[in-house]
C-alpha positions in Angstrom: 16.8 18.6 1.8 15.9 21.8 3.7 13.5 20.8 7.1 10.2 22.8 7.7 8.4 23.3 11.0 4.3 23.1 11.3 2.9 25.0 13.9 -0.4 24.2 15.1 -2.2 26.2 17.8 -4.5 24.9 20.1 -7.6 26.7 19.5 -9.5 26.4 22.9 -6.3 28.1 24.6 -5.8 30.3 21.8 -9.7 31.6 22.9 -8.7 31.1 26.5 -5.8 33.3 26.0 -7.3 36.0 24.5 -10.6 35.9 27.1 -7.9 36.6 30.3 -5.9 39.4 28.6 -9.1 41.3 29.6 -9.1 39.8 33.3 -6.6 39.3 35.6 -5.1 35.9 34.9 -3.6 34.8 32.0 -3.4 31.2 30.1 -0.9 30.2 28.5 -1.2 29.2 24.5 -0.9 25.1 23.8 1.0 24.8 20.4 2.2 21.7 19.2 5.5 22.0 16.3 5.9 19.2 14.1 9.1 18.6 11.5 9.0 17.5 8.2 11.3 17.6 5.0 9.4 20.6 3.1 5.9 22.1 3.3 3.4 23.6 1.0 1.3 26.0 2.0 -2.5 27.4 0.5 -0.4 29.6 -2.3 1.6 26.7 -4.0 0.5 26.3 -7.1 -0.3 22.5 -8.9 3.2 22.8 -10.7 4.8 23.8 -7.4 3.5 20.9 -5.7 4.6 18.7 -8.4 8.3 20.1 -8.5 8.6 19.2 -5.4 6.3 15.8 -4.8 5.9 14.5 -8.2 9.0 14.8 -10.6 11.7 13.6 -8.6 9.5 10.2 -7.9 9.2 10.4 -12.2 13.0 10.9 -12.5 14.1 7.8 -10.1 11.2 5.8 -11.6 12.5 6.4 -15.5 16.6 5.9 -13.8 14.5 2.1 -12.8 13.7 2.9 -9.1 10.3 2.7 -7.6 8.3 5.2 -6.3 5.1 6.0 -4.1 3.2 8.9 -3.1 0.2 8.6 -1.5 -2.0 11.4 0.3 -3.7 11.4 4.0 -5.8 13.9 5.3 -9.5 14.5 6.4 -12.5 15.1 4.0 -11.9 18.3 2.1 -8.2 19.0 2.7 -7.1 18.7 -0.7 -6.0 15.4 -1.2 -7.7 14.4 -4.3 -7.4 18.0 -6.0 -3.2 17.1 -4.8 -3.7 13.7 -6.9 -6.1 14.6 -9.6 -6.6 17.6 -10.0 -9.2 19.7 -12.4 -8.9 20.8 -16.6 -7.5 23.8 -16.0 -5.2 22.9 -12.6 -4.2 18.8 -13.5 -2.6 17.4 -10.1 0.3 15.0 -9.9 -1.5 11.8 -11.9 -1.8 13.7 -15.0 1.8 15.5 -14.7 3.5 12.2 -14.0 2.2 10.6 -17.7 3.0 13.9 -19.3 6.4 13.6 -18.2 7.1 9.9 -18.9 5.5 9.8 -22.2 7.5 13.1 -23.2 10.7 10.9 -21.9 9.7 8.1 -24.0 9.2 10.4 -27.1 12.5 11.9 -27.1 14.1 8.6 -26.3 12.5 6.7 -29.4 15.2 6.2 -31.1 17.5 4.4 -28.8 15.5 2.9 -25.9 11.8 1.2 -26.2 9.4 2.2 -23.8 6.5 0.1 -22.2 4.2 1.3 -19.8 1.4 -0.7 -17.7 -1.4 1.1 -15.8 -3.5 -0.3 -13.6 -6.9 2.0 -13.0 -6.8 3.9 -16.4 -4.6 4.0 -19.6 -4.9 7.2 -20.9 -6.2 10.4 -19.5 -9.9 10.1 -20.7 -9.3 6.5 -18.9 -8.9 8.6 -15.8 -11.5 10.8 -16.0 -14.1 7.8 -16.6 -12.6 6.0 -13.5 -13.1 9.2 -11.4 -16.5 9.2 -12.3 -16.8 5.4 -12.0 -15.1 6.1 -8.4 -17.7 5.8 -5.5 -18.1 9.8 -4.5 -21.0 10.7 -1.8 -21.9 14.1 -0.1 -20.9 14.1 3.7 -21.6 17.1 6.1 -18.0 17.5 6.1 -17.4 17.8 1.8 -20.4 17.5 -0.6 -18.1 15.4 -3.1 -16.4 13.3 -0.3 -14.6 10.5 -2.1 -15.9 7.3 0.3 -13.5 4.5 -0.9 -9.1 4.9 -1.7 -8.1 5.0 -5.2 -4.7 3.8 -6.3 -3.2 4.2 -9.1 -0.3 1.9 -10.7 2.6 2.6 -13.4 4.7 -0.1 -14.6 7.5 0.8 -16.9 10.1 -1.5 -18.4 13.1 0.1 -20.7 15.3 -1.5 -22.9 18.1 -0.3 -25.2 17.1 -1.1 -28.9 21.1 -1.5 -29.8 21.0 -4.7 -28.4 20.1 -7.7 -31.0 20.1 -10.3 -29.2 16.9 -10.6 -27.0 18.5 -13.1 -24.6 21.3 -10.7 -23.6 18.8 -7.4 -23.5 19.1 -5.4 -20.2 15.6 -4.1 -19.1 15.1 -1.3 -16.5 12.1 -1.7 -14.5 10.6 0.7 -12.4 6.9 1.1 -10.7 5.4 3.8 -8.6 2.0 3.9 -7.1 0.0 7.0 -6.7 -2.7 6.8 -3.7 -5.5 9.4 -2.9 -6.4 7.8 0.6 -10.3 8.8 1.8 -10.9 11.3 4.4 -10.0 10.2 7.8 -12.2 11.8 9.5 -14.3 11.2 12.8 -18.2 9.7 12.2 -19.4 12.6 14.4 -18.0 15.2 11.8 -19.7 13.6 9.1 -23.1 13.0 10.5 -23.6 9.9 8.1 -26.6 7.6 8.8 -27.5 4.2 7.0 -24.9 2.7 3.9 -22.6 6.4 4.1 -22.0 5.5 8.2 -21.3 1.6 7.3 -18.6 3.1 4.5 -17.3 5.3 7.0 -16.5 2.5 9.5 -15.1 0.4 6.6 -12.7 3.5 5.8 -11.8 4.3 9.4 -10.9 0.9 9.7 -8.7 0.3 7.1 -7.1 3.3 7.8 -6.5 2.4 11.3 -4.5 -0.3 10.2 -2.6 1.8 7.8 -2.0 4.4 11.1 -0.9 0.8 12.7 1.6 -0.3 10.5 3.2 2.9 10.3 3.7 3.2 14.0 5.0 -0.7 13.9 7.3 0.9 10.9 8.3 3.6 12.6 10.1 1.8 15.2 13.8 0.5 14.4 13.6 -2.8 15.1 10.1 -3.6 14.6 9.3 -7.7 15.7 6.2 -8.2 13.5 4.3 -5.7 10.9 0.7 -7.2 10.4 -0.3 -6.0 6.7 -3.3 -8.5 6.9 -5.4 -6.3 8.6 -6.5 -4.5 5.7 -6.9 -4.8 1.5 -5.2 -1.0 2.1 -2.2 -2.1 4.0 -1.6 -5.2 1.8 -1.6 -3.1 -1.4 0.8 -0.2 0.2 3.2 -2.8 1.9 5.5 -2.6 -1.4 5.6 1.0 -1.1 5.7 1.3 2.7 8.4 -1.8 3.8 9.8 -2.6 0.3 12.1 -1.2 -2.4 10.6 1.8 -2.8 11.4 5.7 -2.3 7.5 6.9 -0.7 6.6 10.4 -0.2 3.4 11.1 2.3 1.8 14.3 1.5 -0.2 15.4 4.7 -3.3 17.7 4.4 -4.2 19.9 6.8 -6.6 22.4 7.2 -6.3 26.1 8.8 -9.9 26.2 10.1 -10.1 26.1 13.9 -13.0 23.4 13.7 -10.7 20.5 12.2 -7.8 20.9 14.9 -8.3 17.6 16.0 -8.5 15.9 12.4 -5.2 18.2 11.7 -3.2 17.0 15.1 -3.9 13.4 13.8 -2.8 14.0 10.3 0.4 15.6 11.7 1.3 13.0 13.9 0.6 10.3 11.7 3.1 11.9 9.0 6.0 12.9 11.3 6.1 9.4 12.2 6.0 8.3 8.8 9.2 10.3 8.8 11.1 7.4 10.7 10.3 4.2 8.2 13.6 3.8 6.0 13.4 1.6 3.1 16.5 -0.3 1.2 15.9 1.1 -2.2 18.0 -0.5 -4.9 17.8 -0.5 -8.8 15.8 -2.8 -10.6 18.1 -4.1 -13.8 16.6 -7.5 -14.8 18.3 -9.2 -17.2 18.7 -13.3 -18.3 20.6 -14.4 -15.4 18.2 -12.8 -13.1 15.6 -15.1 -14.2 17.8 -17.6 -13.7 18.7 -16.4 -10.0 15.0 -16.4 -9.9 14.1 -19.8 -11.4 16.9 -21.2 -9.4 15.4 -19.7 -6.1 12.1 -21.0 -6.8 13.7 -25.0 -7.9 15.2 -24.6 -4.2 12.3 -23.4 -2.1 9.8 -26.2 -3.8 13.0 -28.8 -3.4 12.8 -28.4 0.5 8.8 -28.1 0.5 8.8 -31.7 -1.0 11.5 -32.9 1.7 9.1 -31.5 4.4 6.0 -33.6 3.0 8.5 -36.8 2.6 9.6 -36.2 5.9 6.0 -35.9 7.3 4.9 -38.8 5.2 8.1 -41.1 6.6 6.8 -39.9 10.5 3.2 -41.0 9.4 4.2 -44.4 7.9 6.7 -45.1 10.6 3.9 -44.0 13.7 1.4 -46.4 12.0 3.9 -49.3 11.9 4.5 -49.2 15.9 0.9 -49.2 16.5 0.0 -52.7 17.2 -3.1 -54.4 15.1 -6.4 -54.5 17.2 -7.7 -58.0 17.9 -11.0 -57.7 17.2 -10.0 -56.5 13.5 -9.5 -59.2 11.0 -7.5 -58.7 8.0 -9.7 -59.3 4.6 -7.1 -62.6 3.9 -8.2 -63.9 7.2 -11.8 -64.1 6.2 -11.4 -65.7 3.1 -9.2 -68.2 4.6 -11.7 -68.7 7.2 -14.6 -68.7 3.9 -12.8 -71.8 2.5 -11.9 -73.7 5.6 -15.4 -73.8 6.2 -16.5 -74.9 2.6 -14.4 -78.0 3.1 -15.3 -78.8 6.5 -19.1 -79.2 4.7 -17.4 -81.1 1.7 -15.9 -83.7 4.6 -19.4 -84.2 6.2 -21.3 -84.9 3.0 
């Protein structure tokens, strides 16, 4: 896959620079380059985008691989245009279906096709959970979308020559489409009140997605907290699992969001570094049975570890020795009757 280079200028030294060509000293220009495996710039097109994003991840996921894409950017750099898209210009959510429920059509015949969404079914589904989605105006983009939205296909294949159900061969596959909230500063926004609280919850969670990338970025990392967050837990599958994940970073050219841009860029060149194991998913009767087994063993051993902890209870409570003050139930009612005939004697 052909490498691309992203050059972002400084802007202050950019200014600076210009200023001292008029005077006697000069400033030098602060760029910063960052690498990545292709780039799109403002005149690619939705189907460009999804030639190169999209149908690939559709290809592996139909082959029984999974997939993720997921964009990150500030407020009003494209990303949910990228992932959804309008009527007339449909982004990568709306592509993807078209594409798999073409493959299923011309497949009919010799493959059944089953397909589980999470977030919508169909594409007026969609549309009502955009609408449905929590969107409020920010200083920074009047239809800022102020929570992530994730979107999850299911698909499970299996060959319709086969007649017996117990030796059918399914091909599952799963990919996970994200449109991530802006992550942008609080000063850029200038929210006050409920929109400021949402934007702390949102710069929050995506700290700890920033986190976990820069714990999976590193080769041999010790310990990846995905707790931190409802975000990182949901994206650990497609971030640390079996899973081929594209990042689209969004950028913008204006000199006012350099800072939000640097962060965007340095976030996704190190996403660069996390390697998955990605491996087919073929499930068939004796993977269940791989399965049950693995689950017979693991609750096997949690029993031993309670008999075990029961055995060290019982056998610490034996070499504890009685207290002499206590006196056993038995004891009293052999006491009780002792004295019952001692009164018989007397009378």
């Amino acid at each position: 896959m052909r490498r691309e280079t992203v050059l972002l200028v400084d802007p202050q030294s950019s200014e600076s620079s210009d200023k001292s060509r008029n005077g006697s000293s000069q400033r030098k220009v602060v760029s910063h380059r960052y690498t990545f495996d292709w780039t799109l710039d403002e005149r690619s097109s939705q189907e460009e985008v999804y030639r190169q994003v999209g149908k690939p991840l559709v290809e592996n996921l139909l082959q029984g691989f999974n997939g993720a894409v997921f964009a990150y950017g500030a407020t009003g750099a494209g990303k949910t245009y990228t992932m959804v898209g309008t009527d007339k210009s449909p982004g990568l959510m709306v592509r993807v279906f078209d594409d798999i429920f073409q493959f299923a059509k011309q497949n009919d015949a010799t493959t059944r096709t089953s397909v589980l969404i999470s977030y919508m079914e169909v594409l007026r589904l969609l549309q009502k959970g955009n609408k449905r989605r929590t969107v409020e105006p920010t200083a920074a983009n009047q239809t800022s979308s102020r929570s992530h939205a994730l979107l999850r296909v299911s698909i499970r294949q299996s060959s319709k020559d086969v007649t017996d159900a117990d030796t059918t061969r399914h091909r599952v596959g799963k990919l996970f489409m994200v449109d991530l909230a802006g992550s942008e500063r609080a000063s850029n926004t200038k929210n006050t009140g409920m929109r400021l609280k949402e934007g702390a919850h949102i710069n929050k969670s995506l700290l700890a997605l920033g986190n976990v990338i820069n714990a999976l970025a590193t080769r041999n990392p010790k310990y990846v907290n995905f707790r931190d967050s409802k975000l990182t837990r949901l994206l650990k599958e497609a971030l640390s699992g079996n899973c081929r994940t594209v990042m689209v970073a969004h950028i913008s050219p204006a000199s006012a969001h350099y800072d939000e841009s640097r962060n965007t860029l340095v976030y996704a060149e190190r996403a660069r570094n996390i390697t998955n194991k990605v491996r087919c998913n073929l499930v068939d009767v004796s993977h269940h049975v791989k399965q049950y087994q693995s689950i017979i063993t693991e609750l096997r051993q949690e029993i031993q570890k309670l008999q075990d902890r029961i055995e060290m209870n019982d056998s610490a409570a034996s070499r504890e020795p009685p207290s002499p003050s206590a006196t056993s139930p038995d004891d009293a009612s052999a006491d009780n009757k002792m004295a019952a005939n001692g009164h018989n004697d007397n009378s």
